[in-house]
C-alpha positions as CSV (number, residue, x, y, z in Angstrom):
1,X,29.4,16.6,-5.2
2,X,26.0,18.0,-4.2
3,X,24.5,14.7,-5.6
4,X,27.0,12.6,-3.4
5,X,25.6,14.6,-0.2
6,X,22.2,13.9,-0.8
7,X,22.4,10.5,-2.1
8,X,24.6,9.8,1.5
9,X,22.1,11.5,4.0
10,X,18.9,9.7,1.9
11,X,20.8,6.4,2.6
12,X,22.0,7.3,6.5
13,X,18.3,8.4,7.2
14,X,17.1,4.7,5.5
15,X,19.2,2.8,7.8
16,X,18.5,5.0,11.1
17,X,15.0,4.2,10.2
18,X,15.2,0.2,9.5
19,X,17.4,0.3,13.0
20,X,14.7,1.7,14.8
21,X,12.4,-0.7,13.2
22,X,14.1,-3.2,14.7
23,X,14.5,-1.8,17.6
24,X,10.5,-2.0,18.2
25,X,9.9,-5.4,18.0
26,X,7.5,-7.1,20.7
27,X,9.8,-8.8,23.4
28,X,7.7,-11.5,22.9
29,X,8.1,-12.1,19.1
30,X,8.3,-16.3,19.7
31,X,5.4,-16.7,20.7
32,X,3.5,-18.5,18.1
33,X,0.4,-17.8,19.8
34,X,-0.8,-13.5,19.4
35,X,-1.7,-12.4,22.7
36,X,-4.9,-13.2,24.4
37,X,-7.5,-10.4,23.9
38,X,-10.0,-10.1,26.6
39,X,-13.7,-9.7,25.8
40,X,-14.1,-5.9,25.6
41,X,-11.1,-5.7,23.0
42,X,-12.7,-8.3,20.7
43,X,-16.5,-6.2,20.8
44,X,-14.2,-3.4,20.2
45,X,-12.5,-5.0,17.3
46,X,-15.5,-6.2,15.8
47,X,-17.1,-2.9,15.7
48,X,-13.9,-1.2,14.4
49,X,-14.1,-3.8,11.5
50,X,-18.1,-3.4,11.0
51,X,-17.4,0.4,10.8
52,X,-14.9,0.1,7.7
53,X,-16.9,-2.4,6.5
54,X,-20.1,0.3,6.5
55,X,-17.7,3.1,5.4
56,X,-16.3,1.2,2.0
57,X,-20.1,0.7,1.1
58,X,-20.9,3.7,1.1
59,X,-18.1,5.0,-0.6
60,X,-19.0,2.4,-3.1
61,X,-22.8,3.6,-3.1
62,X,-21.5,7.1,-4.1
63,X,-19.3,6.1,-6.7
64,X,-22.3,4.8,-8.0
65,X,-24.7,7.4,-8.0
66,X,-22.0,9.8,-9.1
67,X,-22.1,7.5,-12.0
68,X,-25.5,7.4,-12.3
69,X,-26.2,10.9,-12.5
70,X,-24.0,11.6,-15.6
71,X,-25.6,11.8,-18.4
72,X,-24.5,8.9,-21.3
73,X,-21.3,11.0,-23.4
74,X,-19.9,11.8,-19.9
75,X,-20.6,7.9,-18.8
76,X,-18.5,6.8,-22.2
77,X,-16.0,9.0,-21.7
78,X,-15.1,8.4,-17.7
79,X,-15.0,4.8,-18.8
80,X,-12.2,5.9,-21.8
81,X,-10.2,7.9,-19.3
82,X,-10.8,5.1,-16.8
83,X,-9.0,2.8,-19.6
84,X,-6.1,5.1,-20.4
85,X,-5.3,6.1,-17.1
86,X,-5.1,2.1,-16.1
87,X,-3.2,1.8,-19.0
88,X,-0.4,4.0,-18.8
89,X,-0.4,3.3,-15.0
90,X,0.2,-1.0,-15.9
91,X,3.9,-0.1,-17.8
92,X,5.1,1.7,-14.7
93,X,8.9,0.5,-13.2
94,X,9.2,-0.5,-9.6
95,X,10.8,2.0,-6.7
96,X,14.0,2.3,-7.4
97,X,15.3,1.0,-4.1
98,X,13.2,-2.5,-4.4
99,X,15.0,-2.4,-8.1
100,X,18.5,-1.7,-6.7
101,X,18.2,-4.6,-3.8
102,X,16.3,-7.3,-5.8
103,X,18.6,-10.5,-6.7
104,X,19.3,-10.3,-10.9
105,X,17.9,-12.8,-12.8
106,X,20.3,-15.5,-14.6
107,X,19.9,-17.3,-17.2
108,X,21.5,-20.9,-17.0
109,X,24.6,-21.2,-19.2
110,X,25.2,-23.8,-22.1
């Protein structure tokens, strides 16, 4: 029973959440066109954008010299755990939910 309960709330608080969801949408959703940004929004934008672009680098840069500064056995055997972990990871099964609500597959009959 205790199962039920939860299972029922988990799928009332799914759909309160989709109908608020919906409930956001711009007014203005028809309009093929996005709206027009004026000149100050676009500089802002572009820096936003330069900013993660700077950020991933460097994060990338690290990861690097992280690597770099191992010495060989420790190189070897990040790049084995790297392999196992991505591995075990690939064999994974979707979200339930996306598995529930997918159409089946059929086969044609003879």
């Amino acid at each position: 029973m205790r199962k039920v309960a939860c299972f029922f709330a988990f799928v009332l608080f799914f759909m309160l959440s989709f109908a608020r969801a919906q409930d956001t949408k711009d007014v203005n959703a028809r309009s093929p066109n996005p709206a027009a940004m004026s000149r100050m929004e676009k500089k802002a934008q572009k820096k936003k954008v330069k900013q993660k672009q700077l950020a991933e680098k460097s994060i990338e840069k690290g990861r690097k010299r992280h690597e770099k500064i191992q010495t060989r056995d420790v190189r070897k055997r990040m790049k084995k755990s790297k392999h196992t972990a991505s591995a075990n990871n690939a064999h994974k099964r979707e979200f339930f939910l996306k598995r529930w609500f997918q159409p089946k597959q059929r086969t044609k009959r003879r």
